[in-house]
Residue frames as a rotation matrix with the C-alpha (Angstrom) as fourth column:
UNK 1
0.392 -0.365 -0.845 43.51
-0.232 -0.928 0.293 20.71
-0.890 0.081 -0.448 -29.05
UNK 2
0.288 -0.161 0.944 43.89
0.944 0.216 -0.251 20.19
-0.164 0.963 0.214 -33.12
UNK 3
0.975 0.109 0.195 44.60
0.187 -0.875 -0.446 24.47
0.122 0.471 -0.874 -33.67
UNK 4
0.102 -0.979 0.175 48.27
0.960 0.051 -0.274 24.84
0.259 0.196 0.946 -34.82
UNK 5
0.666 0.143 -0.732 49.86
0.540 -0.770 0.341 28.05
-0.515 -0.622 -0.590 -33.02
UNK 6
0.792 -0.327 0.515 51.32
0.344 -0.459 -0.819 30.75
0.504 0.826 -0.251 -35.66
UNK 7
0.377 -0.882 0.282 54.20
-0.821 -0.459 -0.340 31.32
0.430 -0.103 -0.897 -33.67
UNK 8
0.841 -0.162 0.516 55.32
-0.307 0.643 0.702 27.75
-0.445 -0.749 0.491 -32.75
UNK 9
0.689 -0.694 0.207 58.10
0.626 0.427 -0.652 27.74
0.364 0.579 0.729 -34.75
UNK 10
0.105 -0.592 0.799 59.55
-0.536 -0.711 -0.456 30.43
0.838 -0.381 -0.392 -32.36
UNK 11
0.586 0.144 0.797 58.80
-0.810 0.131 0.572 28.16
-0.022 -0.981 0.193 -29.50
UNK 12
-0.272 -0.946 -0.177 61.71
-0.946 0.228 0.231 26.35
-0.179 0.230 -0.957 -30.50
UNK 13
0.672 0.740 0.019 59.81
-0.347 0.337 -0.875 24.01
-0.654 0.582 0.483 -32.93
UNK 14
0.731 -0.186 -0.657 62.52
-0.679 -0.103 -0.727 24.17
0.068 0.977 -0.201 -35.30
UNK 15
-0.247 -0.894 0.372 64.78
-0.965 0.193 -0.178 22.23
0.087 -0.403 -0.911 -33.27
UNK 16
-0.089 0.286 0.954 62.66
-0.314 0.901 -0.299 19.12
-0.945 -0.326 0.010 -33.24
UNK 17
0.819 0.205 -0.536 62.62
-0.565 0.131 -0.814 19.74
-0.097 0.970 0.223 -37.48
UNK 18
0.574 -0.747 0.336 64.98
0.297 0.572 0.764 17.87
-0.763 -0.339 0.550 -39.32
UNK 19
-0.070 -0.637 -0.768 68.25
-0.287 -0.724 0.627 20.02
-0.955 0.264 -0.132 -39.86
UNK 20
0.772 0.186 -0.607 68.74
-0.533 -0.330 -0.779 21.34
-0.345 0.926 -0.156 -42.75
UNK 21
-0.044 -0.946 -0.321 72.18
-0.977 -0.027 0.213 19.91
-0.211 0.323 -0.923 -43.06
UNK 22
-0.641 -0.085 0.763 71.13
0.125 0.969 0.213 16.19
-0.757 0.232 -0.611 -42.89
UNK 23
0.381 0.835 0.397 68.49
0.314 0.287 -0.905 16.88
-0.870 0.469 -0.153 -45.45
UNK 24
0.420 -0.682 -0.599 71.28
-0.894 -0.199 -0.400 18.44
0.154 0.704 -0.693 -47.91
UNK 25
-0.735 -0.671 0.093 73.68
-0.603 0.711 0.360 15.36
-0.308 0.208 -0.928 -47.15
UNK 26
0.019 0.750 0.661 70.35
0.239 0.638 -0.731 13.16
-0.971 0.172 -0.168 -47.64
UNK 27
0.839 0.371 -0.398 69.79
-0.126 -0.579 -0.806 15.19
-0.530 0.726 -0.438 -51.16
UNK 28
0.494 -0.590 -0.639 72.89
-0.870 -0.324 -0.372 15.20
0.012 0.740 -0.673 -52.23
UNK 29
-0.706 -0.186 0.683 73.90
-0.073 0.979 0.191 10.85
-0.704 0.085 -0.705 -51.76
UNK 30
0.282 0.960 -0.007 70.81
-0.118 0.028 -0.993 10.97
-0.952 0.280 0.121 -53.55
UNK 31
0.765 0.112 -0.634 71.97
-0.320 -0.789 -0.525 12.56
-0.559 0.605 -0.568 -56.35
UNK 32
-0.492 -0.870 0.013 75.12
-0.817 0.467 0.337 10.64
-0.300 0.155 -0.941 -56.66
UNK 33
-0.646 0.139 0.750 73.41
-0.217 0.909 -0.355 7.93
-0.732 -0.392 -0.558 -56.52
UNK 34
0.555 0.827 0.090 70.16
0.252 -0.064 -0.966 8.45
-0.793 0.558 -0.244 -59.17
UNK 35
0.477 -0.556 -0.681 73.14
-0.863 -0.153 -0.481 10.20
0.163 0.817 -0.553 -62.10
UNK 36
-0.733 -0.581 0.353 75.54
-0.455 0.805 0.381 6.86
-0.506 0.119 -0.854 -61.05
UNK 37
-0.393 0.338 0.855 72.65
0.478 0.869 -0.124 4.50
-0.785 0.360 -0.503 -61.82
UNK 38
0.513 0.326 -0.794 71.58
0.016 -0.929 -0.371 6.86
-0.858 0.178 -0.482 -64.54
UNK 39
0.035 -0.756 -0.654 74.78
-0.950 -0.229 0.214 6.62
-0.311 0.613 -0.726 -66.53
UNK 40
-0.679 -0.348 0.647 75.22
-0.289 0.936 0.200 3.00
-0.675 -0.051 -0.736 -66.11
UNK 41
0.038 0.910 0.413 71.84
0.244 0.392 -0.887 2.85
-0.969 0.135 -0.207 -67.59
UNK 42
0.764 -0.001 -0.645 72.08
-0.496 -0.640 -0.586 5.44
-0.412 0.768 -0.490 -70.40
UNK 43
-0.552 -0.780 -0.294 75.95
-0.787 0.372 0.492 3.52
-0.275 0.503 -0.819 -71.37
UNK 44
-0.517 0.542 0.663 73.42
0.290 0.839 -0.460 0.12
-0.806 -0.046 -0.591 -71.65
UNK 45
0.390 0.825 0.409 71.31
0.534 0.159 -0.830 2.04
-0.750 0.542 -0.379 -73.75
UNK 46
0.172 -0.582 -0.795 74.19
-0.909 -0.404 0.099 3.79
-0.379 0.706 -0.598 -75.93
UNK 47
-0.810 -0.587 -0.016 75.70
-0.486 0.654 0.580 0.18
-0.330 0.478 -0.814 -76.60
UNK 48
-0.168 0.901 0.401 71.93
0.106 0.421 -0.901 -0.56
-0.980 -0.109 -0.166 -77.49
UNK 49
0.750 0.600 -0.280 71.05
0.147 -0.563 -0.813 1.76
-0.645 0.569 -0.510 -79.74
UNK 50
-0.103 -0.835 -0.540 74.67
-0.866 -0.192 0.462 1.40
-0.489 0.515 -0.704 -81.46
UNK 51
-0.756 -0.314 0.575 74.04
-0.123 0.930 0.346 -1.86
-0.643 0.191 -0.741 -82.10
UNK 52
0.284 0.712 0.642 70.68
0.824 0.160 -0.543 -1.11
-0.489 0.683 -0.542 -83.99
UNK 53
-0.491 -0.787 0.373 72.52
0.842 -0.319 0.436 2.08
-0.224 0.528 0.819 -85.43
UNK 54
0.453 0.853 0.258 69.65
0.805 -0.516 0.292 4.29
0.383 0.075 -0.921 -83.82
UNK 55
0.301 -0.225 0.927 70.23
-0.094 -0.974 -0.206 7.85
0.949 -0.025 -0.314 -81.72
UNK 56
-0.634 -0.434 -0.640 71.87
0.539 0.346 -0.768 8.14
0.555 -0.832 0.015 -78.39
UNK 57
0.249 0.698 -0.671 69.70
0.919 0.049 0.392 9.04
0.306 -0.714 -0.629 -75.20
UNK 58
0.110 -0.297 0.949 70.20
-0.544 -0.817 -0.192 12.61
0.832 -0.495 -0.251 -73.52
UNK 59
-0.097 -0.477 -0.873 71.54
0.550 0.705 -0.447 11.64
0.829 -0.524 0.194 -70.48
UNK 60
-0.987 -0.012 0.162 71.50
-0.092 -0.782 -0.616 15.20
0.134 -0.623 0.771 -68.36
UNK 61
-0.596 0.574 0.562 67.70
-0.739 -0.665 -0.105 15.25
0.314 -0.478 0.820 -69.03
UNK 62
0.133 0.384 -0.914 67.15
0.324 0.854 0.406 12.10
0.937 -0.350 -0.011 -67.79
UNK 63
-0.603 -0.516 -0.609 69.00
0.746 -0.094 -0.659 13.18
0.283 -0.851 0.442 -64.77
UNK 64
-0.994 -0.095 0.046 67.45
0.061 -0.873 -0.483 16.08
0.086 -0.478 0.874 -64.43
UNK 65
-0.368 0.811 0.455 63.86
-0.840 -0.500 0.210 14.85
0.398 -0.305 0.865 -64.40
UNK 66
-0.004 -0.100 -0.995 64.94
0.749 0.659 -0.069 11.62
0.662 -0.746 0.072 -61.78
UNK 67
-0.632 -0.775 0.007 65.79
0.533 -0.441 -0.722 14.86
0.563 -0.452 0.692 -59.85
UNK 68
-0.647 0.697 0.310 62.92
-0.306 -0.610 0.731 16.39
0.698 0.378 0.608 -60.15
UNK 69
0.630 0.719 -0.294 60.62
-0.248 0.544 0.801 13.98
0.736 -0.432 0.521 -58.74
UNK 70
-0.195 -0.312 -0.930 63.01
0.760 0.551 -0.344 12.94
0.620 -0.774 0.130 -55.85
UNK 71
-0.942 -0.326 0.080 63.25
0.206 -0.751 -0.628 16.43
0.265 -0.575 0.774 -54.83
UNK 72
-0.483 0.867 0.124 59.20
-0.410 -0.349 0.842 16.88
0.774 0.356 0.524 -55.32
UNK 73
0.220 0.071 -0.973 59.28
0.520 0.836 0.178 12.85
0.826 -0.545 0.147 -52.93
UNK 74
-0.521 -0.375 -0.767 61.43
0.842 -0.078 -0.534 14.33
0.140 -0.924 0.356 -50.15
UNK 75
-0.968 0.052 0.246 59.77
-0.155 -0.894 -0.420 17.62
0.198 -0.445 0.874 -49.65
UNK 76
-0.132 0.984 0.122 56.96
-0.699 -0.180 0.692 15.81
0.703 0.006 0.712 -49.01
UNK 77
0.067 -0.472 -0.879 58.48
0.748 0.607 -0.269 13.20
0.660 -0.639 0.394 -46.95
UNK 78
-0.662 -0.619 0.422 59.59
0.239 -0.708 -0.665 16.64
0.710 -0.339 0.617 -44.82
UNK 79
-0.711 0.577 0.402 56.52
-0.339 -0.782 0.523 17.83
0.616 0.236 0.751 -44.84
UNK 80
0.254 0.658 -0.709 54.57
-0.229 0.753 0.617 15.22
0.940 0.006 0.342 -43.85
UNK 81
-0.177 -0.620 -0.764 57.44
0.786 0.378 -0.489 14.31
0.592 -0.687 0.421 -41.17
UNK 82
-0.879 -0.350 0.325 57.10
0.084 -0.782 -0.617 18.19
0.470 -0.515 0.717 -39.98
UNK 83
-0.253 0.785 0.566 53.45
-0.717 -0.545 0.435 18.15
0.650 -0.296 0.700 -39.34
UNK 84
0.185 -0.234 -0.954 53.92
0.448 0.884 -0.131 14.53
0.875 -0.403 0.268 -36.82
UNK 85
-0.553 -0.748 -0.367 56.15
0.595 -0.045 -0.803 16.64
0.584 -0.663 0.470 -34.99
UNK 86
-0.771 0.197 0.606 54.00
-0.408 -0.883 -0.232 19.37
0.489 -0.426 0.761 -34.86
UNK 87
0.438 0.887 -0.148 50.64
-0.281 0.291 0.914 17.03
0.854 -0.359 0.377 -33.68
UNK 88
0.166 -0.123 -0.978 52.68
0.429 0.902 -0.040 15.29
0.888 -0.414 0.203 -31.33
UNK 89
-0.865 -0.398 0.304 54.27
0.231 -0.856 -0.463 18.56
0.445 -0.330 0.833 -30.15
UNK 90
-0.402 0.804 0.438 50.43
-0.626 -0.591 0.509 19.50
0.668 -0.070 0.741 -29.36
UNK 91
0.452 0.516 -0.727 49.17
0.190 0.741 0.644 16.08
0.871 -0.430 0.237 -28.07
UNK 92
-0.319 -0.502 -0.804 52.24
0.859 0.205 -0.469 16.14
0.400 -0.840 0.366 -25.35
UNK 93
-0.962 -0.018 0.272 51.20
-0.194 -0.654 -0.731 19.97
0.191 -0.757 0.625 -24.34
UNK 94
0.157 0.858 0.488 47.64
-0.714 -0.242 0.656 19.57
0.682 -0.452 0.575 -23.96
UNK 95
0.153 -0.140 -0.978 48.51
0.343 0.936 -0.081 16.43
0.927 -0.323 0.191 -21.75
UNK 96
-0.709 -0.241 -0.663 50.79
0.691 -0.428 -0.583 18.16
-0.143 -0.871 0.469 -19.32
UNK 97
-0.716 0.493 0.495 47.90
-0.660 -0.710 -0.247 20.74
0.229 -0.503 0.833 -19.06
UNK 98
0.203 0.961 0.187 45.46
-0.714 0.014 0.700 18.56
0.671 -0.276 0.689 -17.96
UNK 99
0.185 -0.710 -0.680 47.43
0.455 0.675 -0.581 16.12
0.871 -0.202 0.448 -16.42
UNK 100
-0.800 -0.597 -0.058 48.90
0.382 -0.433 -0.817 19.01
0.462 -0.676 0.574 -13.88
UNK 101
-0.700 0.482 0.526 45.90
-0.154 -0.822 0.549 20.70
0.697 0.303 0.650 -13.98
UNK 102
0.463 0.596 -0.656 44.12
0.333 0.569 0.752 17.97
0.822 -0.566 0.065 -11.74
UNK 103
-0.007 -0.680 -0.733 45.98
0.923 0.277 -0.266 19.09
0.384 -0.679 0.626 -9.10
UNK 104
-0.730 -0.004 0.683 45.07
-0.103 -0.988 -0.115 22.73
0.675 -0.155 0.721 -8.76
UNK 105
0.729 0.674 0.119 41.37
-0.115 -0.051 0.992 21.74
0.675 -0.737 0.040 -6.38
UNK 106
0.670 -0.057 -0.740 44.07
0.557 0.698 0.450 20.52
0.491 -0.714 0.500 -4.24
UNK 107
-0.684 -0.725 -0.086 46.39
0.709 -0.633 -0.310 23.14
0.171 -0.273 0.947 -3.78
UNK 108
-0.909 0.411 0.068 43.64
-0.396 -0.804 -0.443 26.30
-0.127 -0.429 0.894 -3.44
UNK 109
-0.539 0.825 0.170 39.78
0.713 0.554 -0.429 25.20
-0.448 -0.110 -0.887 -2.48
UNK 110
0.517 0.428 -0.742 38.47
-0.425 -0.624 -0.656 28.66
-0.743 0.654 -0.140 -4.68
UNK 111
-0.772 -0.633 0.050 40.85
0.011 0.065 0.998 26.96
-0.635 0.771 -0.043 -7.72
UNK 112
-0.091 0.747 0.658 37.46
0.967 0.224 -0.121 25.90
-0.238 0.626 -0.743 -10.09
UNK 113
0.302 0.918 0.257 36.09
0.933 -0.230 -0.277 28.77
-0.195 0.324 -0.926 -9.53
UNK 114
-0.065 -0.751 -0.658 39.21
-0.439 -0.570 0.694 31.44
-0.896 0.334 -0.292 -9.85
UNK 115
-0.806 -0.561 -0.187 40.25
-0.258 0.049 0.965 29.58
-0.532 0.826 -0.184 -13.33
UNK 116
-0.267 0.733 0.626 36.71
0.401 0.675 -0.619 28.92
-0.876 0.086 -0.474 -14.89
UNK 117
0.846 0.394 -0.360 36.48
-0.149 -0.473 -0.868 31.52
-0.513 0.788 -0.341 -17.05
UNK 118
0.069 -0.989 -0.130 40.21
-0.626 -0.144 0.766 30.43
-0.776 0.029 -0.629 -18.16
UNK 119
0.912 0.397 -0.105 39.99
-0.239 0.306 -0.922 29.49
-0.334 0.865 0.374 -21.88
UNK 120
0.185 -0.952 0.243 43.91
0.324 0.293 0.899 27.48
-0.928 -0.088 0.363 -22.74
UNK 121
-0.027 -0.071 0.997 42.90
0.998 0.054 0.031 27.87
-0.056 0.996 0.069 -26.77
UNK 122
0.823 0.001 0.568 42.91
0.295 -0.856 -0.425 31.79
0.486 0.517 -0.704 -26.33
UNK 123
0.749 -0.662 -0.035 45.90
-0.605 -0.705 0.371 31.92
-0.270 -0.257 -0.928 -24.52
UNK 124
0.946 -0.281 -0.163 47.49
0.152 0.826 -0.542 29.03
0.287 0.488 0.824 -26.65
UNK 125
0.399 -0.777 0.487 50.98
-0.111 -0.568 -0.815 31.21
0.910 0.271 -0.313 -26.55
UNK 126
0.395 0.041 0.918 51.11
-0.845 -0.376 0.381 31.31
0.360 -0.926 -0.114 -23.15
UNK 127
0.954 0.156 0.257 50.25
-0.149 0.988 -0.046 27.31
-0.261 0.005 0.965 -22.77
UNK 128
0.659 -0.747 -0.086 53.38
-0.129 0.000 -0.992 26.82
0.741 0.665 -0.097 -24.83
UNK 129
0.005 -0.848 0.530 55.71
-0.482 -0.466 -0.742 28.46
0.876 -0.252 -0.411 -22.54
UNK 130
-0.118 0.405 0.907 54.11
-0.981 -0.187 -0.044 27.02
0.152 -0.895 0.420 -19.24
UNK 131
0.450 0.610 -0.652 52.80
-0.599 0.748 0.286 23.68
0.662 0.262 0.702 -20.42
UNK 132
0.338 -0.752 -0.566 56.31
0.299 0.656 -0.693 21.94
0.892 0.066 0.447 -18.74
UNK 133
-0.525 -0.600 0.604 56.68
-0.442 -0.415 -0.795 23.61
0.728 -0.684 -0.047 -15.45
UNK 134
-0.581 0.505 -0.638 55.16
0.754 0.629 -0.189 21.92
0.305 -0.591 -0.747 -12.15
UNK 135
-0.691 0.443 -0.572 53.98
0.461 -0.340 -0.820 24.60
-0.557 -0.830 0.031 -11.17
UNK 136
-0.670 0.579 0.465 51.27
0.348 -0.308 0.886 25.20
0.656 0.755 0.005 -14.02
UNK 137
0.008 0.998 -0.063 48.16
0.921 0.017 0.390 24.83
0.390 -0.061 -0.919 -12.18
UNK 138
0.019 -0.303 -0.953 49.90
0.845 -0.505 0.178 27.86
-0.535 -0.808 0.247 -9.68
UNK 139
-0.923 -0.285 0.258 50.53
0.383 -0.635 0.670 29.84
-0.027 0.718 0.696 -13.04
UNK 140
-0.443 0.896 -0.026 46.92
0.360 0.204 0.910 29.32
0.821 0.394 -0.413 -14.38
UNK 141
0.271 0.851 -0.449 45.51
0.902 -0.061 0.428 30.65
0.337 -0.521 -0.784 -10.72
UNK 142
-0.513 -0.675 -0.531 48.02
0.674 -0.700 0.238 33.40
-0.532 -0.236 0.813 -10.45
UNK 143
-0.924 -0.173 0.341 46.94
0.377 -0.251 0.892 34.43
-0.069 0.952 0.297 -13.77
UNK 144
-0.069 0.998 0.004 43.24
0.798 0.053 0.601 33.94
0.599 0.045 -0.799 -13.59
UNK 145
0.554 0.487 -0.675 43.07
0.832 -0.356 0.426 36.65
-0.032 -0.797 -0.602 -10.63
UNK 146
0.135 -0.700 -0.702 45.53
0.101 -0.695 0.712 38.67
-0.986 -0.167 -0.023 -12.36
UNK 147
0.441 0.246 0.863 44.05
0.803 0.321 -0.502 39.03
-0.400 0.915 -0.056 -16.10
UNK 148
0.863 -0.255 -0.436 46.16
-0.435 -0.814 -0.385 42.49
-0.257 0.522 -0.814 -16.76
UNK 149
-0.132 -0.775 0.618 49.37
-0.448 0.603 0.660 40.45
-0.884 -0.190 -0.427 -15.93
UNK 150
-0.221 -0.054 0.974 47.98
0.171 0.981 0.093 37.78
-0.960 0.187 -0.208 -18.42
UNK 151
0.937 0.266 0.224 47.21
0.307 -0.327 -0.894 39.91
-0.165 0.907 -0.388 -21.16
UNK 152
0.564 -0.812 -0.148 50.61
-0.777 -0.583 0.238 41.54
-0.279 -0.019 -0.960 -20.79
UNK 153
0.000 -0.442 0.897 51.98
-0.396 0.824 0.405 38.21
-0.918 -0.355 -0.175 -20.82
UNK 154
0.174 -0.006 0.985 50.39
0.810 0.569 -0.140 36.77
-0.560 0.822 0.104 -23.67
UNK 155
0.988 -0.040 -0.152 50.96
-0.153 -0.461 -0.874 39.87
-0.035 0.886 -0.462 -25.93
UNK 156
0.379 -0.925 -0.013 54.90
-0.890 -0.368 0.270 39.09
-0.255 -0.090 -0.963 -25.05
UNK 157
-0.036 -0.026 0.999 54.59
0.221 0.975 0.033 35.29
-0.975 0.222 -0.029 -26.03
UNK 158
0.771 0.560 0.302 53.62
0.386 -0.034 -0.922 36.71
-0.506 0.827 -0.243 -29.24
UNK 159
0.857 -0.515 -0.003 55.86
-0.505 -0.838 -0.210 39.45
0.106 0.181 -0.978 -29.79
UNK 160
0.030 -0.991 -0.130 59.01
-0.704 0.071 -0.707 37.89
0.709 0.113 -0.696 -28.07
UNK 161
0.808 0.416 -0.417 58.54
-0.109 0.802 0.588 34.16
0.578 -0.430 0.693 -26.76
UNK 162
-0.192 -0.775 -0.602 62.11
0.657 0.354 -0.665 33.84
0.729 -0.523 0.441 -25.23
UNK 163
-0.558 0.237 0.796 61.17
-0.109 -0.971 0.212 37.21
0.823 0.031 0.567 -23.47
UNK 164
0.233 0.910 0.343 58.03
-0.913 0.082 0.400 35.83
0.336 -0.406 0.850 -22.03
UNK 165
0.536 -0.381 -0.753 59.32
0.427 0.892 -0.148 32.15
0.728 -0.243 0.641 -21.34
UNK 166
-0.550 -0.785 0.286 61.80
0.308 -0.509 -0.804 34.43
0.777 -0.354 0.521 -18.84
UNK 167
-0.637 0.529 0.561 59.11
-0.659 -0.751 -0.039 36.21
0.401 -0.395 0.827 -17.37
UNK 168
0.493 0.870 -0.005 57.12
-0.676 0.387 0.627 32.82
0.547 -0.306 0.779 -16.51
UNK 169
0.016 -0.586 -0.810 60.14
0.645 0.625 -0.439 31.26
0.764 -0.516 0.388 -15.16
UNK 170
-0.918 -0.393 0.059 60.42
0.115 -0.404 -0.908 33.77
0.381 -0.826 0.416 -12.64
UNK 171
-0.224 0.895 0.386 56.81
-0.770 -0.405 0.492 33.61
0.597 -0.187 0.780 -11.81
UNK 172
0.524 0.117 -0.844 57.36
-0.034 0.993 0.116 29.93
0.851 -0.032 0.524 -11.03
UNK 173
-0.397 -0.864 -0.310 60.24
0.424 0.127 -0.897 30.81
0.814 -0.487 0.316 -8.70
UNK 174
-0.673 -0.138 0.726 58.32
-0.513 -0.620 -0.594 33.06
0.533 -0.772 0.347 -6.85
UNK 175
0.587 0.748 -0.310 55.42
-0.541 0.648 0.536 30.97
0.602 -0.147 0.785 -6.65
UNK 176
0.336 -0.427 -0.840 57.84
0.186 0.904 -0.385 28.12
0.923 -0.027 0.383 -5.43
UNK 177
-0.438 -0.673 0.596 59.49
0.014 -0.668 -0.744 30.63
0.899 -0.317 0.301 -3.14
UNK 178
-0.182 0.659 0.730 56.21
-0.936 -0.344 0.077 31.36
0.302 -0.669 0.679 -1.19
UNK 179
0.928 0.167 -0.334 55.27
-0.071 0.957 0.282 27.60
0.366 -0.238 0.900 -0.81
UNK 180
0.077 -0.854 -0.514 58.45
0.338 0.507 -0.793 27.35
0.938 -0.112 0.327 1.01
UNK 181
-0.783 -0.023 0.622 58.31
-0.425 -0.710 -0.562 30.23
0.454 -0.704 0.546 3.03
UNK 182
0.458 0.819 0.344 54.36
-0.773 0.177 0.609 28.92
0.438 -0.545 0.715 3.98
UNK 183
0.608 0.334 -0.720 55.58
-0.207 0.942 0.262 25.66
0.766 -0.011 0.643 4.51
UNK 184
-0.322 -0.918 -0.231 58.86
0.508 0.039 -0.860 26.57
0.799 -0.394 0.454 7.01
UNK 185
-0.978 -0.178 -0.111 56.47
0.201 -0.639 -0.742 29.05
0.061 -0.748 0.661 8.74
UNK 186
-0.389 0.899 0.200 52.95
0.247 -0.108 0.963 28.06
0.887 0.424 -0.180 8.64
UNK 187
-0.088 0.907 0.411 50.05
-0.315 -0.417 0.853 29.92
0.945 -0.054 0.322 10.01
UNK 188
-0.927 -0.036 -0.372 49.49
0.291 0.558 -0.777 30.18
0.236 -0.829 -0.507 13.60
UNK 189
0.091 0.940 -0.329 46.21
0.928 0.040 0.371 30.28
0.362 -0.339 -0.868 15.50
UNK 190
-0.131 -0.339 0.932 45.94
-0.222 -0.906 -0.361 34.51
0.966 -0.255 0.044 16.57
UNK 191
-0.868 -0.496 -0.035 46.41
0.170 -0.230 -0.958 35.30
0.467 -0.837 0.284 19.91
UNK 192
-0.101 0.835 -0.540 43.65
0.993 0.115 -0.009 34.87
0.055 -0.537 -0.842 22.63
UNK 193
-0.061 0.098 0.993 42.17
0.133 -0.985 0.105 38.37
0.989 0.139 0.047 23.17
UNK 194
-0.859 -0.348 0.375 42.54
-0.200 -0.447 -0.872 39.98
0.471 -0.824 0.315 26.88
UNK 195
-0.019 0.947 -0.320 39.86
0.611 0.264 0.747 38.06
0.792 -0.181 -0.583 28.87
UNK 196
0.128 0.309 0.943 38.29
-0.741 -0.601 0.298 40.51
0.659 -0.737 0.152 31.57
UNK 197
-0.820 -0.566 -0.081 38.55
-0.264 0.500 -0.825 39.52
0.508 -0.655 -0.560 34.56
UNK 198
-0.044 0.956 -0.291 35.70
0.518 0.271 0.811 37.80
0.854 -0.115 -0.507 36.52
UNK 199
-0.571 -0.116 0.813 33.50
-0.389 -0.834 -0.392 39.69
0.723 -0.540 0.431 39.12
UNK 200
0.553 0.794 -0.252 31.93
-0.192 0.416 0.889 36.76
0.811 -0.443 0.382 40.63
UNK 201
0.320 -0.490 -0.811 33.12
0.947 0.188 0.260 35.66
0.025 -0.851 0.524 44.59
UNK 202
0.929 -0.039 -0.368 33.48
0.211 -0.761 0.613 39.13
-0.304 -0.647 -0.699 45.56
UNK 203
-0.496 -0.746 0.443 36.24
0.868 -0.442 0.228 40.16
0.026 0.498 0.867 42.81
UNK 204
0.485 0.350 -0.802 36.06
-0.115 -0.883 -0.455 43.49
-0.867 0.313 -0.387 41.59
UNK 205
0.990 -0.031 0.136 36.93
0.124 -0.239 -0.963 44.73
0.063 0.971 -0.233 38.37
UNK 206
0.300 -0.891 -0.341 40.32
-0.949 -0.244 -0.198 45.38
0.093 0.383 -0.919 38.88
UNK 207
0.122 -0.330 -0.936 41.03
-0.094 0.935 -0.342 41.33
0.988 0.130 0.083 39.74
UNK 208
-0.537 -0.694 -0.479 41.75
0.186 0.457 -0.870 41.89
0.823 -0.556 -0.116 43.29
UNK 209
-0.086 0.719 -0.690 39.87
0.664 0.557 0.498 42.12
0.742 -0.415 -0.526 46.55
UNK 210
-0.539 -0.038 0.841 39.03
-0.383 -0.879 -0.285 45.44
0.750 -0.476 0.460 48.25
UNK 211
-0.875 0.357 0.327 37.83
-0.392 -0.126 -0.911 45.93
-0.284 -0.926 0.250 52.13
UNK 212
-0.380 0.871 0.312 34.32
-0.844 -0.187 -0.503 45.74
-0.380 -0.454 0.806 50.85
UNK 213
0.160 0.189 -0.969 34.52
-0.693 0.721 0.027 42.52
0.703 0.667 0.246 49.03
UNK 214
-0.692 -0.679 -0.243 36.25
-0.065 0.394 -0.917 41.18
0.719 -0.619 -0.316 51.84
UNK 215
-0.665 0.524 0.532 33.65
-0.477 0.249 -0.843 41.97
-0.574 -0.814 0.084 54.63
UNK 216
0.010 0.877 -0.480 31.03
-0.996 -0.036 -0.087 40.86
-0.094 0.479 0.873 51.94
UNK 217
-0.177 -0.329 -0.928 32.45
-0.709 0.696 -0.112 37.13
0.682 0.638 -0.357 51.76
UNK 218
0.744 0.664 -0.079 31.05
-0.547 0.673 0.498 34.25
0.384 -0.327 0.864 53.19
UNK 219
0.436 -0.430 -0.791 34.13
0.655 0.754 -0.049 32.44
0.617 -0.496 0.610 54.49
UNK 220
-0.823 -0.563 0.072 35.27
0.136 -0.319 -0.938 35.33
0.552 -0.762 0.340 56.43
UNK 221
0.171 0.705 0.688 31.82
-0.772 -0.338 0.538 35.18
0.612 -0.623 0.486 58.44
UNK 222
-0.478 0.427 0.768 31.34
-0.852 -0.439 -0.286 33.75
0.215 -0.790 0.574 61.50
């Protein structure tokens, strides 16, 4: 899975960036720093250039194109740093989907062949939200056999991921719910059906022995 998802920066993406606020204090020690050594430098090259009785240096636009290029460095340093997060971000969800995913033959014996036509890269949005619950593989077969649901779904990952992240947590619960309920109160065998009664040895149909069965029997002869 290499296809960045145009709304992972709602899936709270931005939290794994790094804050704006340390990259302003970063930016701005800089800055102190690059005009400090800056001056020192430029006062070196005033008592230079006094001494050969030449022109003094501009000092600001030195400063201001050291600045330049640091600021040009770090936002590529960001950059660079932001798109890591995002592969890694990807590497760890496709994992937990396949990873969990082994585990779905075992839980329903139709599972293959319910989720086959189930395609993760067109419901990418979805994946997101889902990747991190145990009960994926349960999602993924819910889903599969319930493709209005899953369209509904993913158009609300899109639209409003917290929204939809809500809506798959309570799918989990119920899921979870039932596997509790099965597991406190599993399946009995049904109930024999009403076996007729036998007409052999001089029964009758109703079960019990009338006059003429009676004279008909072999231990009450003689």
């Amino acid at each position: 899975m290499t296809e960045v998802s145009d709304n992972i920066d709602n899936l709270g993406m931005q939290e794994q960036m790094v804050p704006q606020s340390k990259v302003n204090e970063v930016v701005g020690r800089e800055k102190l720093r690059v005009k400090a050594e800056m001056e020192a430098r430029h006062q070196q090259e005033l008592e230079a250039m006094k001494a050969k009785g030449g022109n003094a240096v501009n000092v600001e636009d030195i400063v201001a194109q050291t600045e330049a290029r640091m600021m040009q460095k770090m936002e590529e340093n960001r950059l660079e740093q932001q798109k890591q997060q995002y592969t890694n971000y990807l590497d760890n969800v496709a994992g937990n989907y396949i990873n969990k995913m082994k585990a779905g033959p075992s839980l329903y014996e139709d599972f293959e062949a319910v989720t086959s036509d189930f395609d993760p890269k067109e419901f990418k949005d979805v994946l997101f939200l889902a990747h991190d619950l145990e009960e994926l593989p349960d999602i993924v077969y819910e889903l599969s056999q319930n493709t209005d649901k899953l369209q509904r779904l993913d158009y609300l990952a899109q639209k409003s991921p917290k929204m939809a992240k809500k809506e798959i947590q309570k799918l989990a619960e119920s899921i979870k719910t039932n596997k509790q309920a099965k597991e406190k109160n599993p399946t009995t065998n049904p109930p024999l059906k009403n076996i007729r009664p036998s007409t052999a040895a001089g029964v009758g149909d109703s079960g019990k022995l009338g006059l003429k069965d009676l004279k008909k029997a072999s231990w009450l002869r003689g």
